[in-house]
N, C-alpha and C positions, 0 to 999 in steps of 0.2 A: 469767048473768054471764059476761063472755068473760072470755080466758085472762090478757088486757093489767088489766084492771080486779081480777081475783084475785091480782095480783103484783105490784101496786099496793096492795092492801089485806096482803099476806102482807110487805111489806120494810117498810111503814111504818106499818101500820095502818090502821083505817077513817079517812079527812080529811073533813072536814065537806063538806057537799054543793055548797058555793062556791069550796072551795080549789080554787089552779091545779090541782091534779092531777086532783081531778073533774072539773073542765069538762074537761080535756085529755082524759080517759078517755071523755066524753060526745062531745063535738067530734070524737072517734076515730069515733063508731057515726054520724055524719052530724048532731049536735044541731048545728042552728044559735043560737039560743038561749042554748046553753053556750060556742060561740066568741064570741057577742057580748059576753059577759057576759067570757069570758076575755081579749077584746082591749080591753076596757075597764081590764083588771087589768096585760096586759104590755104597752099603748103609751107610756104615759108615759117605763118603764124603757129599752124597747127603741129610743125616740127620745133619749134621752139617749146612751146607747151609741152611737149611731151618729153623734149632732151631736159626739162626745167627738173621734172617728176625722175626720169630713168637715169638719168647721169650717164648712159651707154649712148654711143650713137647706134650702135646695130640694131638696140633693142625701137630706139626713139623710130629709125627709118622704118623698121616695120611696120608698128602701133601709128603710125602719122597713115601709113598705105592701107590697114586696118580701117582706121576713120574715117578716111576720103572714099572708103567704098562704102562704108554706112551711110554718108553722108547722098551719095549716088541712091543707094538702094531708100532712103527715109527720106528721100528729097518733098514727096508730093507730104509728109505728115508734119511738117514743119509750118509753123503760124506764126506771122508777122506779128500778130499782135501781141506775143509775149517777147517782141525782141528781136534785135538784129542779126541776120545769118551770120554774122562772125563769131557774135557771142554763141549762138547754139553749138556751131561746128568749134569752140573752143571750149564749152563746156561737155561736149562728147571728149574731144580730144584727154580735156583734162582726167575724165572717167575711167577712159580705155586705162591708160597711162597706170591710175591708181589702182586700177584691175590689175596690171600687168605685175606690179609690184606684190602685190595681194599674194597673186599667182604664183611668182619666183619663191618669195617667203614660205608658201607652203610647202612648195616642192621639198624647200631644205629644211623645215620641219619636218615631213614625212623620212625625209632622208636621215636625218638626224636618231628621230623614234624608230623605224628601220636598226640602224645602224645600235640602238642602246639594246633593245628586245634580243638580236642577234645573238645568239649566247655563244656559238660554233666561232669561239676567234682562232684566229691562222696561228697554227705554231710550227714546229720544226720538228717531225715523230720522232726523231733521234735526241733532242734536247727534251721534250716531256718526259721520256722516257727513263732518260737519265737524271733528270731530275728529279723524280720518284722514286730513285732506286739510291739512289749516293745520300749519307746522312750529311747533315747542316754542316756539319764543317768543311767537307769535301768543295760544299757550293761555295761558301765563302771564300775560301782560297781562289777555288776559279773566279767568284765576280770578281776579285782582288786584281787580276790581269790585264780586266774589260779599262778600255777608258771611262771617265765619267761620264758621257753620254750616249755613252756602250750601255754601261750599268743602267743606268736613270731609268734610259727608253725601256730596259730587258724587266727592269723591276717594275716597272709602273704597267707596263703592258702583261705582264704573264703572274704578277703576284697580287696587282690590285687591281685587273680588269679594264683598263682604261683602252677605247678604240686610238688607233695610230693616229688619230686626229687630233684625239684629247691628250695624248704625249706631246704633239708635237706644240698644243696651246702651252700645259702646265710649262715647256720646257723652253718656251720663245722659240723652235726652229722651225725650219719649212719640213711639213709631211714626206715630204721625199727624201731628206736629210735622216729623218727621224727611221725612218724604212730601212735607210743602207746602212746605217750605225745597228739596227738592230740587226740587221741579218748577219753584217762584220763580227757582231759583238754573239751572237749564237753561234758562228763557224767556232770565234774562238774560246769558247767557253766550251764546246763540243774538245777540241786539241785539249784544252788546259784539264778537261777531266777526266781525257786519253778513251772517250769512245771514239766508235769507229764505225761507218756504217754493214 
């Protein structure tokens, strides 16, 4: 009997031979068998925990198959004496979970500071071009043509800087909406100020 399985049976008593602590104690000496039988016992719990944190299923079935192998691979470091294998393996679960989040969040901050530092925004060489060259009145008459969120997207994005992201927030529509209005709205701002490529 190893030392993990004596201190297991010394804090809590002998547990029946299916309880989480057995198979954990079994799963420790390399039983496969005892972790099949034990991840039959903590996936349900440990997918709940972690769809509770991610609100995604894709993300939760991942981060739950994550856990259940840590759980596999951390089985012999596990001690009874602080606690029930349900609560450890739900207190990993819960971890992963808040990592994961941690994780996503960075991503889209990085993306985000990425996306501001970027100075090189997308334009249209024929609309820079002409809009360099034609005085203010000329443009106005052309924005005059654009529809309003022709204009909006074309003036926020190329006079005050703004990523097609941050148009499409200031302006309540979807990025994609925001994209085809602007490129509509440069074709014909291009015709209304008779360049041509």
């Amino acid at each position: 009997m190893t030392a993990h399985a004596v201190a297991l049976r010394t804090v809590t008593g002998p547990e029946p031979r299916n309880s989480p602590e057995q198979l954990l104690a079994r799963t420790a000496l390399g039983d496969e068998q005892a972790f099949a039988a034990l991840y039959d016992l903590l996936v349900g719990p440990i997918f709940g925990t972690v769809l509770q944190v991610l609100r995604s299923r894709a993300h939760a079935e991942e981060v739950t198959q994550e856990v259940l192998l840590e759980i596999w691979r951390k089985a012999a470091t596990f001690d009874a004496r602080r606690g029930r294998v349900q609560t450890w393996a739900l207190t990993i679960a819960h971890r992963r979970a808040i990592d994961r989040v941690r994780s996503e969040q960075s991503a889209i901050n990085r993306e985000d500071r990425a996306e501001r530092l970027d100075l090189r925004r997308p334009y249209d060489d024929v609309t820079e071009a002409t809009l360099d060259q034609l005085d203010r009145a000329q443009v106005r008459a052309a924005l005059a043509v654009l529809t309003d969120l022709q204009r909006e997207s074309i003036l926020l994005a190329y006079f005050q800087g703004y990523t097609t992201r941050e148009v499409s927030e200031k302006l309540g529509v979807a990025v994609g909406t925001v994209k085809t209005r602007m490129r509509d709205g440069l074709v014909r701002l291009r015709d209304a100020l008779g360049v041509h490529r």
